[in-house]
KOLFI-367728 format. One line per field, with one value per residue (C-alpha): chain; x negated, y, z. Coordinates in Angstrom, 3 decimals, m for minus. Last residue first. Example, Ala and Ser with C-alpha at 12.3 -4.5 7.8 and 13.67 -1.06 7.14 Angstrom:
kette (A, A);
x (m13.670, m12.300);
y (m1.060, m4.500);
z (7.140, 7.800);
END
This chain:
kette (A, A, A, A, A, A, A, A, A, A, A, A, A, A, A, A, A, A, A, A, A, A, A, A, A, A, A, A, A, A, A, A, A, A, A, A, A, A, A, A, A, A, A, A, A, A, A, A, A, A, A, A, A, A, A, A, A, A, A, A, A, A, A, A, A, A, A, A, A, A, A, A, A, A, A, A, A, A, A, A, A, A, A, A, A, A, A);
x (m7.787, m5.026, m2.091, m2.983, m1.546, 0.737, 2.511, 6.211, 5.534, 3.430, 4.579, 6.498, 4.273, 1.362, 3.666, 4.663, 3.235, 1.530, 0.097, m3.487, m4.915, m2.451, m2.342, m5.504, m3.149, m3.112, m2.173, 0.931, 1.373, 1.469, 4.058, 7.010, 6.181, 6.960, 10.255, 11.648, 11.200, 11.641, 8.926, 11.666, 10.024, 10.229, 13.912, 15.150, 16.525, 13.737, 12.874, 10.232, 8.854, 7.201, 3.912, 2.705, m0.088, m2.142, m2.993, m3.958, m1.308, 1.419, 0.767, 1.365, 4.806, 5.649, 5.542, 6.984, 9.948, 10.076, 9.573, 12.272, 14.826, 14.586, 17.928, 19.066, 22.551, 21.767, 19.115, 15.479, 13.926, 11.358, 9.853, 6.532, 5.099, 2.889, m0.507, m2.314, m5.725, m7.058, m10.363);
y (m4.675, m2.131, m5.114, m6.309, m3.343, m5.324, m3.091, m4.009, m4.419, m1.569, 1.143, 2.834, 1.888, 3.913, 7.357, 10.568, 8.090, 8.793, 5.859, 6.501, 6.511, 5.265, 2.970, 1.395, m1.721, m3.247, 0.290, 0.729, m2.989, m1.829, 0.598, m1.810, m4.094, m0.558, m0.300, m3.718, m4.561, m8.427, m8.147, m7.584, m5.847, m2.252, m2.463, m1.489, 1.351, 2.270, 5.431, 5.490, 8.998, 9.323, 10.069, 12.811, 14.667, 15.926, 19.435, 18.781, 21.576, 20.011, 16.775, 18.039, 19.704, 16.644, 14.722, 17.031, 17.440, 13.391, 12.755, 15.345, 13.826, 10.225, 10.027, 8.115, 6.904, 4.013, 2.406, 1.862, 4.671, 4.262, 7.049, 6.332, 8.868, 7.592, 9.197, 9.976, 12.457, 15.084, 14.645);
z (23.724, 22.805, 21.637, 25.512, 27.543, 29.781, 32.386, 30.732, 26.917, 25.552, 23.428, 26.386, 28.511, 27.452, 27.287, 24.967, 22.092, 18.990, 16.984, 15.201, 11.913, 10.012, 6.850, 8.119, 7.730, 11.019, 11.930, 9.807, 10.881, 14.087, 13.450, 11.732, 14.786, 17.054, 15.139, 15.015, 18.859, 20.232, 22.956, 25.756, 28.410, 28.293, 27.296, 23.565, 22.048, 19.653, 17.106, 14.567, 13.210, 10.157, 8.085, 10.757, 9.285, 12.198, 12.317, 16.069, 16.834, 14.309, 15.982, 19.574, 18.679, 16.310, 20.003, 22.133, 19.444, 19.106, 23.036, 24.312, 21.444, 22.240, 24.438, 26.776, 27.541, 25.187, 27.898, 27.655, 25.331, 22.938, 20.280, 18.176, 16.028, 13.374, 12.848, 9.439, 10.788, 8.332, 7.096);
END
């Protein structure tokens, strides 16, 4: 059975850029054979708990709609050091 992930990409600042995490991501997926049902992008801090994208991926989860969320790095789905939504 072939794993349904959702790729999740976050940067901080607007003078960053996504594009290292999306191709490593899809990179990793494509040698898992992972199907990859879409890719969700976020400017927003670490800390603010206000973010569109991941809430739209979590529910994806929630759901069973994916089997697992790809990130590049914990904290960048998380909020600050706080890894609660994974408990």
């Amino acid at each position: 059975m072939v794993q349904r992930v959702a790729i999740y990409c976050r940067v901080s600042t607007t003078d960053q850029s996504c594009e290292r995490q999306e191709r490593d991501l899809l990179e990793y997926a494509a040698v898992c054979g992972f199907e990859v049902v879409g890719v969700w992008f976020e400017t927003v801090s670490g800390t603010k708990h206000d973010r569109t994208e991941r809430s739209k991926v979590m529910a994806l989860a929630q759901s069973h709609s994916i089997d697992a969320i790809l990130v590049t790095q914990m904290q960048q789905f998380s909020f600050g050091n706080d890894f609660a939504p994974f408990q």
